[in-house]
Backbone bond lengths (Angstrom), bond angles and torsions (degrees), N, CA, C in turn:
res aa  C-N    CA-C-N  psi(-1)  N-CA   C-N-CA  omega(-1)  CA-C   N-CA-C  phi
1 X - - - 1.472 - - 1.522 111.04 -
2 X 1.596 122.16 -37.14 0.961 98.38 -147.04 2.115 92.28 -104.17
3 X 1.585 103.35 7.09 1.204 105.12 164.59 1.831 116.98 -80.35
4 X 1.007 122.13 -19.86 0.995 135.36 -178.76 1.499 114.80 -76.93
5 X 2.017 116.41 -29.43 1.116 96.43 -174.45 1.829 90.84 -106.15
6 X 0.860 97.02 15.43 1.653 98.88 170.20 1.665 93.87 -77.22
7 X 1.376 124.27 -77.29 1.253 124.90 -167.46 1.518 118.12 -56.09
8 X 1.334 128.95 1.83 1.486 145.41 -169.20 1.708 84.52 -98.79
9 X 1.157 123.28 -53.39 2.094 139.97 -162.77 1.340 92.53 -79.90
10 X 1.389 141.98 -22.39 1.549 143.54 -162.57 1.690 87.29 -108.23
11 X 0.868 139.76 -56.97 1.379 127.69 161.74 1.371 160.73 -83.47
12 X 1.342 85.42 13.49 0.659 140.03 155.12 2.414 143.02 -50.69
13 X 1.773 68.89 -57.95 1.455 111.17 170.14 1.414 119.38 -122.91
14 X 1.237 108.12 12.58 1.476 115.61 143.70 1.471 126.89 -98.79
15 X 1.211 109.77 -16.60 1.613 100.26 -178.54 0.944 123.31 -95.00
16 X 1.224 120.28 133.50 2.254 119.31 -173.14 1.716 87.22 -74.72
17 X 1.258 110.13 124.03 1.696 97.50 138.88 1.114 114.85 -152.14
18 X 1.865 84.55 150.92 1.763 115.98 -133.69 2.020 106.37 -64.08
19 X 1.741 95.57 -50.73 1.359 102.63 147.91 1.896 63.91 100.47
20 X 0.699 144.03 42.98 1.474 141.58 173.50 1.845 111.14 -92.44
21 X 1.717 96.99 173.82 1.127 97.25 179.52 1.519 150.65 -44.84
22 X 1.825 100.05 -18.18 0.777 107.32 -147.80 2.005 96.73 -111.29
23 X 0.966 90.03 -4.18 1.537 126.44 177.54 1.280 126.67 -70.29
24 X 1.527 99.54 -66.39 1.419 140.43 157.11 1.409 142.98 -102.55
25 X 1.156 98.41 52.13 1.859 103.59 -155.55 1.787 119.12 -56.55
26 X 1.666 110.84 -14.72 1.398 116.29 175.08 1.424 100.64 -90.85
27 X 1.604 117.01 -177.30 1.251 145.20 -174.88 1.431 80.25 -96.92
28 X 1.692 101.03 132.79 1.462 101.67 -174.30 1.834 91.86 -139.38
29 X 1.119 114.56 126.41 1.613 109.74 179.53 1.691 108.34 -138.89
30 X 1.422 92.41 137.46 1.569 105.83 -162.38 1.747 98.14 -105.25
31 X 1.456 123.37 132.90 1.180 153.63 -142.97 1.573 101.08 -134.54
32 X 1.591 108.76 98.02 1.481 112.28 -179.38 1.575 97.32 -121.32
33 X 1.091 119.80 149.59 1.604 138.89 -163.63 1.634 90.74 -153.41
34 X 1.746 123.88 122.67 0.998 123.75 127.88 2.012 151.84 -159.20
35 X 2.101 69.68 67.30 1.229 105.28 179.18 1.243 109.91 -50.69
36 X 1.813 143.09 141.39 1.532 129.88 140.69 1.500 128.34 -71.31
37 X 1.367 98.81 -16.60 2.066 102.41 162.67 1.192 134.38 -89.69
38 X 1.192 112.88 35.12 1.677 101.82 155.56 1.202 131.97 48.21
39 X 0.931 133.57 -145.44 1.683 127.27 -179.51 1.665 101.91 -59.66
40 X 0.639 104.25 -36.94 1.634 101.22 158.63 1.752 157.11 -13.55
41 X 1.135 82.08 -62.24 1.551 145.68 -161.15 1.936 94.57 -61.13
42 X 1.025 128.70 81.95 1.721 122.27 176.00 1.561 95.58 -47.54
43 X 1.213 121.46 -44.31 1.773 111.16 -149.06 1.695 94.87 -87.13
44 X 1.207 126.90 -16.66 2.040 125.25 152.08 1.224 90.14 -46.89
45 X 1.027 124.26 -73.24 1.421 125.70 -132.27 1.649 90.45 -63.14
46 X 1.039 94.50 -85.88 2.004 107.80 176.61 1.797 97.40 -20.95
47 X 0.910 126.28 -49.48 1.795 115.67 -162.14 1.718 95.81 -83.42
48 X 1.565 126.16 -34.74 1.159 97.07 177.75 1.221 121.37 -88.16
49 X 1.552 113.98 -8.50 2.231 116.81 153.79 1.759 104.01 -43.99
50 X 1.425 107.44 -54.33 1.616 106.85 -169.68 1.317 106.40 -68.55
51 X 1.172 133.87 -43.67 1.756 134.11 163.42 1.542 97.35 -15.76
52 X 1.611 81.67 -87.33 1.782 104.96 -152.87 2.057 102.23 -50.06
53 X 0.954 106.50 -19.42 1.692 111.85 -163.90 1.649 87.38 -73.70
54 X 1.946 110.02 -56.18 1.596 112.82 -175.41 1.648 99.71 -52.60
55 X 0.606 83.73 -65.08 2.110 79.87 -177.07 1.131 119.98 -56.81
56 X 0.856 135.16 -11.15 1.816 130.49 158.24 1.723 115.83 -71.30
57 X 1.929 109.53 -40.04 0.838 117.11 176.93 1.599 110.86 -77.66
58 X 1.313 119.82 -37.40 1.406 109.52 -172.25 1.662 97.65 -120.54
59 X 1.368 127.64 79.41 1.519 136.80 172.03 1.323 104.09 -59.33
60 X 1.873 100.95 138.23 1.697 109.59 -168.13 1.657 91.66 90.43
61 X 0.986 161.20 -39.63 1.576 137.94 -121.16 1.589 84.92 -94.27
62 X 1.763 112.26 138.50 1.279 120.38 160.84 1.437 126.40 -81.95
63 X 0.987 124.91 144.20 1.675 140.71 -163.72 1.366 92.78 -117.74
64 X 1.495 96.40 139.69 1.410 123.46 173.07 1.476 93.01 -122.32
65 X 2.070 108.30 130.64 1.932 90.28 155.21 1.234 94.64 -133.50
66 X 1.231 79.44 168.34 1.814 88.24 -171.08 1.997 84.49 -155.05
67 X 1.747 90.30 117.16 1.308 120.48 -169.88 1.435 114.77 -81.71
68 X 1.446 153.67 47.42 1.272 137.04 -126.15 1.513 121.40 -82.92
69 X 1.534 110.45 5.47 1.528 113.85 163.09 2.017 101.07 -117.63
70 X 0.925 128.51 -17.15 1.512 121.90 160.42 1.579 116.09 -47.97
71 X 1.946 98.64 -54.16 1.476 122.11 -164.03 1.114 104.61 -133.16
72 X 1.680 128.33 85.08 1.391 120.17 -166.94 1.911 107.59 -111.96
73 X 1.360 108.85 155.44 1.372 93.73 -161.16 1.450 84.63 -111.25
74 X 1.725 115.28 157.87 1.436 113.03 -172.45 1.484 99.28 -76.97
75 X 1.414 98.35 158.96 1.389 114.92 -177.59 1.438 93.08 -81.32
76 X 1.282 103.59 160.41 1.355 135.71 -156.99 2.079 95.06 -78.53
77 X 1.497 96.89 144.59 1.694 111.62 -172.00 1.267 122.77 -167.81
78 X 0.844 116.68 150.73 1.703 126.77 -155.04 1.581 101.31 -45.03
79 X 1.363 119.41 -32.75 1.770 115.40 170.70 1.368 103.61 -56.60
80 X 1.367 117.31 -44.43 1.733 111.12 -161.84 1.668 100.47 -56.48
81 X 1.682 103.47 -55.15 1.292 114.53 -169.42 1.656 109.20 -59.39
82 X 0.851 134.95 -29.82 1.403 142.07 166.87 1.447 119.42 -50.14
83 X 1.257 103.83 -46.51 1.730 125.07 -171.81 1.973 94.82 -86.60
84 X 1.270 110.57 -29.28 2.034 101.28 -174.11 1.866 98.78 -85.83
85 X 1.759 105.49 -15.58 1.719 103.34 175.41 1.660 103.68 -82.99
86 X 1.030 123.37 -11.87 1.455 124.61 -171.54 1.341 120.20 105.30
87 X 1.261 131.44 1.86 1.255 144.01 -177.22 2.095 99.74 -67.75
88 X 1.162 98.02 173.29 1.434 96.09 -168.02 2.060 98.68 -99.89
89 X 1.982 83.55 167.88 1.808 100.13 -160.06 1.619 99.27 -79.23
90 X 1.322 146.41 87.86 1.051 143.21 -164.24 1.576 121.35 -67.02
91 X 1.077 122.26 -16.09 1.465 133.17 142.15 1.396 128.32 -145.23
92 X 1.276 79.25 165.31 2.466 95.46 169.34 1.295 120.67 -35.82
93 X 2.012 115.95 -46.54 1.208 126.44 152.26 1.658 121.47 -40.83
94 X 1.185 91.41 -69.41 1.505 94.92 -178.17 1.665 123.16 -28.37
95 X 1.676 91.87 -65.33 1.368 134.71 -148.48 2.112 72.25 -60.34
96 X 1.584 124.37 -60.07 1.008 116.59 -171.77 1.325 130.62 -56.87
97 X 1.444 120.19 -31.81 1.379 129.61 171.31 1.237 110.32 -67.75
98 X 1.273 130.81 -24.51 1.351 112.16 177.13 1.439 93.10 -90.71
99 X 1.400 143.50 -68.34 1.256 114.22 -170.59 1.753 135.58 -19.04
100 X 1.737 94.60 -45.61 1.526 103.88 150.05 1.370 129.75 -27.29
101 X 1.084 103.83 -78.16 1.869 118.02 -160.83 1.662 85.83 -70.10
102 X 1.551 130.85 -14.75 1.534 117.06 163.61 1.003 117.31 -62.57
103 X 1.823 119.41 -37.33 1.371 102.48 -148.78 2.037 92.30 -95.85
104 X 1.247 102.70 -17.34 1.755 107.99 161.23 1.321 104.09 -39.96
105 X 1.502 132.46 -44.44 1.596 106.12 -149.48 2.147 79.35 -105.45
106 X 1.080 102.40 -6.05 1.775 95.52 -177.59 1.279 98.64 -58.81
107 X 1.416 113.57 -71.53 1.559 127.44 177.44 1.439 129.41 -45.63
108 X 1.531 108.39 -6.99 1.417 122.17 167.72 1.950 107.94 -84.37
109 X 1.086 102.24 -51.91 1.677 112.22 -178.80 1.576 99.83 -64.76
110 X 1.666 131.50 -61.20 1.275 131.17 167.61 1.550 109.92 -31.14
111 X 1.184 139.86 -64.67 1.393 153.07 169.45 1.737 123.08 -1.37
112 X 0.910 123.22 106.13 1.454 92.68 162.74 1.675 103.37 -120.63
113 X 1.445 115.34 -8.86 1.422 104.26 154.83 1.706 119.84 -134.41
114 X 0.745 100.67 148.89 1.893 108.61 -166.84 1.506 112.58 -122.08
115 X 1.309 121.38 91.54 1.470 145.72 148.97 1.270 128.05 -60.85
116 X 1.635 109.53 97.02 1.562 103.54 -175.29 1.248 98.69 -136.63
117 X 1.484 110.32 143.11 1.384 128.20 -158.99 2.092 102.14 -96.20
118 X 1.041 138.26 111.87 1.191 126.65 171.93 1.096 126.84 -140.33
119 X 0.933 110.17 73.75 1.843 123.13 148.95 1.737 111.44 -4.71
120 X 1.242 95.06 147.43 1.830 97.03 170.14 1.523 98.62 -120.70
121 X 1.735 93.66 120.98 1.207 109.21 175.82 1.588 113.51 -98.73
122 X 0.803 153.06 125.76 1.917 156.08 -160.62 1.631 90.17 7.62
123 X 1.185 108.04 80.18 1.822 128.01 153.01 1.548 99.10 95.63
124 X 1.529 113.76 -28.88 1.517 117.01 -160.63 1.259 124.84 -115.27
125 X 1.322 120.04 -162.55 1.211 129.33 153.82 1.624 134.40 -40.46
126 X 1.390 152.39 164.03 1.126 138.96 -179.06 1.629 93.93 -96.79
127 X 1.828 121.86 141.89 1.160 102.74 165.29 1.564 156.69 -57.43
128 X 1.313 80.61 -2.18 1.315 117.80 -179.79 2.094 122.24 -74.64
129 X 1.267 79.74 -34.08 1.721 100.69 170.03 1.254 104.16 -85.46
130 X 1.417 124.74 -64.04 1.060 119.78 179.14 1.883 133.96 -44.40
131 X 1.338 90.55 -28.78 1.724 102.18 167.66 1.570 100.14 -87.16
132 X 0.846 116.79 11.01 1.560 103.38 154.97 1.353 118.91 -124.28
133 X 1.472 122.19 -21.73 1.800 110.95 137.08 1.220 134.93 -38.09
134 X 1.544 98.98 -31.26 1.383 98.63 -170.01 1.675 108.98 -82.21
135 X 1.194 117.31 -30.43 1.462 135.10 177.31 1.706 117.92 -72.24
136 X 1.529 97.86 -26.42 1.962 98.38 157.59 1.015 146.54 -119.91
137 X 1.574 95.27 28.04 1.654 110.05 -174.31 1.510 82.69 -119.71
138 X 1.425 116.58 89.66 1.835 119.70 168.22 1.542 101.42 -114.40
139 X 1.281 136.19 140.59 1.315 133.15 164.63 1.148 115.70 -74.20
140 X 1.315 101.07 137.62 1.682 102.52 -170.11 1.379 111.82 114.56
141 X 1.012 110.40 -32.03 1.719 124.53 -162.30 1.347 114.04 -114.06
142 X 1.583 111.72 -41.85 1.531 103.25 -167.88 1.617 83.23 -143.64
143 X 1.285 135.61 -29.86 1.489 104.19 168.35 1.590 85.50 -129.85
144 X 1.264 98.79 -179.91 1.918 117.23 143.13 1.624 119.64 -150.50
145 X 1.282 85.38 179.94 2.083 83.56 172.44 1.515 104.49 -108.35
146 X 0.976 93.21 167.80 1.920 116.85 -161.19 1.748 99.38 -152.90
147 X 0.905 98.89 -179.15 1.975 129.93 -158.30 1.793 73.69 -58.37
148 X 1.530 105.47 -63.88 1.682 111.52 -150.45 1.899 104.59 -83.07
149 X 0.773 93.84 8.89 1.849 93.08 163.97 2.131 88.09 104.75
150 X 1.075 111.70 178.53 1.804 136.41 176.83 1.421 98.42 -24.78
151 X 1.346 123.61 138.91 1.262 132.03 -167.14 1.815 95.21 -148.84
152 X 1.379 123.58 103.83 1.223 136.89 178.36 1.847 102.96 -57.79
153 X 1.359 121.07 143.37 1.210 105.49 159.93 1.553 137.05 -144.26
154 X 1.721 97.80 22.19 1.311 113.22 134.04 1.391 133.69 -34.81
155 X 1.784 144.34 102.63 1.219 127.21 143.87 1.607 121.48 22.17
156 X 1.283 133.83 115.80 1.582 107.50 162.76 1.626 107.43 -91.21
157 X 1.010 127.20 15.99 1.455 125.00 179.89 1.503 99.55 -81.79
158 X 1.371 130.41 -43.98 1.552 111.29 -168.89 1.927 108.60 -50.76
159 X 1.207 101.46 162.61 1.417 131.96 163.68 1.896 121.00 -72.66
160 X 0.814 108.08 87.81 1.733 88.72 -178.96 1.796 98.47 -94.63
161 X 1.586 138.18 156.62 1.362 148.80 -171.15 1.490 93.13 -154.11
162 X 1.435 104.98 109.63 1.694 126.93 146.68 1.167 90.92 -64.74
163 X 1.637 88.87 142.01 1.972 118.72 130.57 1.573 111.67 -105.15
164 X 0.474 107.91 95.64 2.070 101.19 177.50 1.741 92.73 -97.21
165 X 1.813 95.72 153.63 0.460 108.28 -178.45 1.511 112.80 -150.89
166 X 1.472 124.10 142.47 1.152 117.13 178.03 0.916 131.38 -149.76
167 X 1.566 143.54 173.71 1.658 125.57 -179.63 1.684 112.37 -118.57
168 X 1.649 106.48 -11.08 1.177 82.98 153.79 1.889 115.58 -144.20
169 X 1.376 145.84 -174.14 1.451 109.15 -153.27 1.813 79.97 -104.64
170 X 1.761 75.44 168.45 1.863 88.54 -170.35 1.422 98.41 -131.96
171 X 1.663 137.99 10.53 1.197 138.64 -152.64 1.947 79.22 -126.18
172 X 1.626 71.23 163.03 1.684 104.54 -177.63 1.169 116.32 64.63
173 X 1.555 127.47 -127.85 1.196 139.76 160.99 2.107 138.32 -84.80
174 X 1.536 76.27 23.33 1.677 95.33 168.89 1.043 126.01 -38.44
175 X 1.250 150.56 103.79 1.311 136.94 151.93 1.759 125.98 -15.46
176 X 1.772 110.95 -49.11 1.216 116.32 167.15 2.041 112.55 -76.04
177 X 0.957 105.55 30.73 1.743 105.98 -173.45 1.831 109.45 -80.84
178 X 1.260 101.81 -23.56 1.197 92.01 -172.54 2.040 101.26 -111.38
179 X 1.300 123.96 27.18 0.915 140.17 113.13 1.809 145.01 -29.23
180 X 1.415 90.68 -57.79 1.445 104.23 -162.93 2.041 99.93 -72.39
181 X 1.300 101.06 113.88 1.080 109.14 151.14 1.990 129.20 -123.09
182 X 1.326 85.71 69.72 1.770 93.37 -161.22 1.347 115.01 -135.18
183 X 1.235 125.80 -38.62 1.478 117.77 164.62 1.819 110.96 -98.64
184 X 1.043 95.87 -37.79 1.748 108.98 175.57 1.904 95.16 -39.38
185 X 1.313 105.04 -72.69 1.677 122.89 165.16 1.044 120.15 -24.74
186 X 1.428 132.74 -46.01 1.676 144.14 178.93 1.471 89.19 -87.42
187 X 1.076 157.72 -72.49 1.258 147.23 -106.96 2.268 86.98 -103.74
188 X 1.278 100.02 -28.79 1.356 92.53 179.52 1.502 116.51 -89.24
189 X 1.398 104.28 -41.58 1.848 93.67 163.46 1.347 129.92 -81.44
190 X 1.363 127.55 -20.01 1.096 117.72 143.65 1.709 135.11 -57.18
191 X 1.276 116.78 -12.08 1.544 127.79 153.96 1.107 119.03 -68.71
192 X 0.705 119.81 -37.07 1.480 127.97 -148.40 1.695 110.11 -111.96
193 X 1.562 104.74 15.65 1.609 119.46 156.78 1.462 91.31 -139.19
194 X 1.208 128.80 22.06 1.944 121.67 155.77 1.344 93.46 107.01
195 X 1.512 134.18 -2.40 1.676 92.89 174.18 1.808 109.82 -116.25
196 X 1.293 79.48 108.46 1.686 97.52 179.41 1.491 119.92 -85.27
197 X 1.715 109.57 -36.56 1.808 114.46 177.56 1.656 101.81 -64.67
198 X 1.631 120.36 77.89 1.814 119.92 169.56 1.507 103.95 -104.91
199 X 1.358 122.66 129.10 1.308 146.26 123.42 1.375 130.18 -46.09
200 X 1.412 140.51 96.89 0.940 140.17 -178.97 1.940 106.87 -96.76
201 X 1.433 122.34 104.62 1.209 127.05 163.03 1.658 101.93 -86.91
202 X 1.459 116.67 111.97 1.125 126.51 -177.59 1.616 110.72 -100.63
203 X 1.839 125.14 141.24 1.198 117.33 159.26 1.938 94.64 -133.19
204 X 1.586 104.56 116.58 0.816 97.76 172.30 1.755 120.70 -150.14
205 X 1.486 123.80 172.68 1.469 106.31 -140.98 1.580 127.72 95.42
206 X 1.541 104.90 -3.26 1.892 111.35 -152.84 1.636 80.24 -66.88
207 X 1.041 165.23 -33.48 1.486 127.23 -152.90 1.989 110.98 -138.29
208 X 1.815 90.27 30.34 1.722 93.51 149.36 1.097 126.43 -84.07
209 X 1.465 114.57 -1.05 2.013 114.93 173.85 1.821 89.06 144.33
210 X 1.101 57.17 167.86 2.159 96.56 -171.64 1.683 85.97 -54.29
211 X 1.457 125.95 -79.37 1.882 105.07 178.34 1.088 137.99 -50.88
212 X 1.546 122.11 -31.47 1.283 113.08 151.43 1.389 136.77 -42.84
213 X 1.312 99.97 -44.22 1.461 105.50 -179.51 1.485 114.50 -86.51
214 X 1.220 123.86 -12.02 1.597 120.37 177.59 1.576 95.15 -80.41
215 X 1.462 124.07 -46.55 1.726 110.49 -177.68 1.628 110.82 -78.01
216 X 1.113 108.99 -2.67 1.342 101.42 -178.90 1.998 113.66 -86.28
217 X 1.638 103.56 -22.56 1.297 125.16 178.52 1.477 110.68 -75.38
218 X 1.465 101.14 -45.59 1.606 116.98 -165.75 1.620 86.06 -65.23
219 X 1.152 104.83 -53.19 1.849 93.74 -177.31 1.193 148.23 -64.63
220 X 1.473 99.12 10.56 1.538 131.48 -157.23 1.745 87.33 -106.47
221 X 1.564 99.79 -57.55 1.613 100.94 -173.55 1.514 128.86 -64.27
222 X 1.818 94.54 -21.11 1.727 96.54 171.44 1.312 92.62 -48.19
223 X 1.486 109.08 -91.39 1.447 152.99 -169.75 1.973 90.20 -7.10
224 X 1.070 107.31 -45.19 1.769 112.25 -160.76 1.460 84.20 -74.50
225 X 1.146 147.64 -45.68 1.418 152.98 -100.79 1.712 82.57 -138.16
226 X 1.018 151.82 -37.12 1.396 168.57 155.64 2.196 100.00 -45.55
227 X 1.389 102.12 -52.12 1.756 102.96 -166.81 1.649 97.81 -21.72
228 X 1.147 87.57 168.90 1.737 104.49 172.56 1.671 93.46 -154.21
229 X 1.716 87.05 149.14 1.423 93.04 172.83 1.167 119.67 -97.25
């Protein structure tokens, strides 16, 4: 069994797919959330404004979500790396988590717009996102190297849309600016497997007081209210 789902994960991650029209003939947009607050959560809220905004503009379009603290995939470990050298799937678990982090980079090629919600957790990303960077940046699959250095191989036509989110601001002339390693971070690994067209809807400032955070929201909703298809 568990050679079998090895060779299912090996071919997994060999096959380019193109994820093209002909493939995907609807507007297909993939829905990542991985806030730990719950109803809570400003950057939910903000990604399901950008949802509902993509679907008004592109009616019919199928949604993919993928919840990354509901349904989180294990972070990456010397088994994974064992199993991407060719070594064998040492369990059912296993064998399943990588099917996972497959169907992560499926839903990247399916995509033509990509909504991900990210909070700044101590300067960054939530770990939770980040174990799913780590699960779609495989060579071979979503970039490789070539003569001229890293070659992304994602489409650059999809759409990718931040929610960032933050509590206190890290732009302009901040004192905390050279802090921020959180959108800078997305905007370079998400390049750097082909998706360069990013939107950043920013709310940030959320926890210098009740006005900060109402103009920091209100500015979130222009910005949503602005999308174009």
């Amino acid at each position: 069994m568990f050679r079998a789902l090895k060779n299912l994960v090996a071919r997994k991650a060999m096959t380019p797919r193109a994820g093209g029209p002909e493939e995907f003939p609807m507007t297909t947009i993939l829905h990542i959330d991985s806030s730990i607050l719950g109803g809570y959560s400003v950057s939910r809220a903000l990604t399901a404004e950008v949802v509902a905004k993509e679907l008004a503009l592109h009616p019919g379009a199928r949604v993919i979500r993928r919840d990354l603290v509901a349904e989180p995939a294990l972070h990456l470990s010397d088994a994974h790396i064992a199993v991407f050298q060719g070594g064998e799937v040492t369990s059912a678990a296993l064998g399943q988590d990588l099917a996972l982090g497959g169907a992560y980079i499926d839903d990247l090629f399916a995509a033509d717009i990509i909504v991900i919600g990210a909070p700044m957790y101590n300067f960054s990303v939530p770990s939770q996102l980040k174990g799913w960077i780590d699960r779609v940046c495989v060579a071979g699959r979503t970039f490789q190297y070539g003569a001229d250095g890293p070659q992304g191989l994602l489409p650059k036509a999809k759409k990718v849309v931040i929610a960032s989110t933050r509590g206190r601001v890290y732009t302009g002339d901040s004192p905390a600016a050279s802090l921020e390693h959180h959108e800078s971070y997305l905007r370079g690994v998400l390049g750097f497997i082909g998706l360069t067209d990013v939107t950043i809807i920013r709310a940030e400032g959320l926890n210098l007081g009740e006005e900060p955070r109402a103009a920091a929201i209100a500015g979130t909703k222009a910005q949503i209210a602005s999308l174009a298809a």
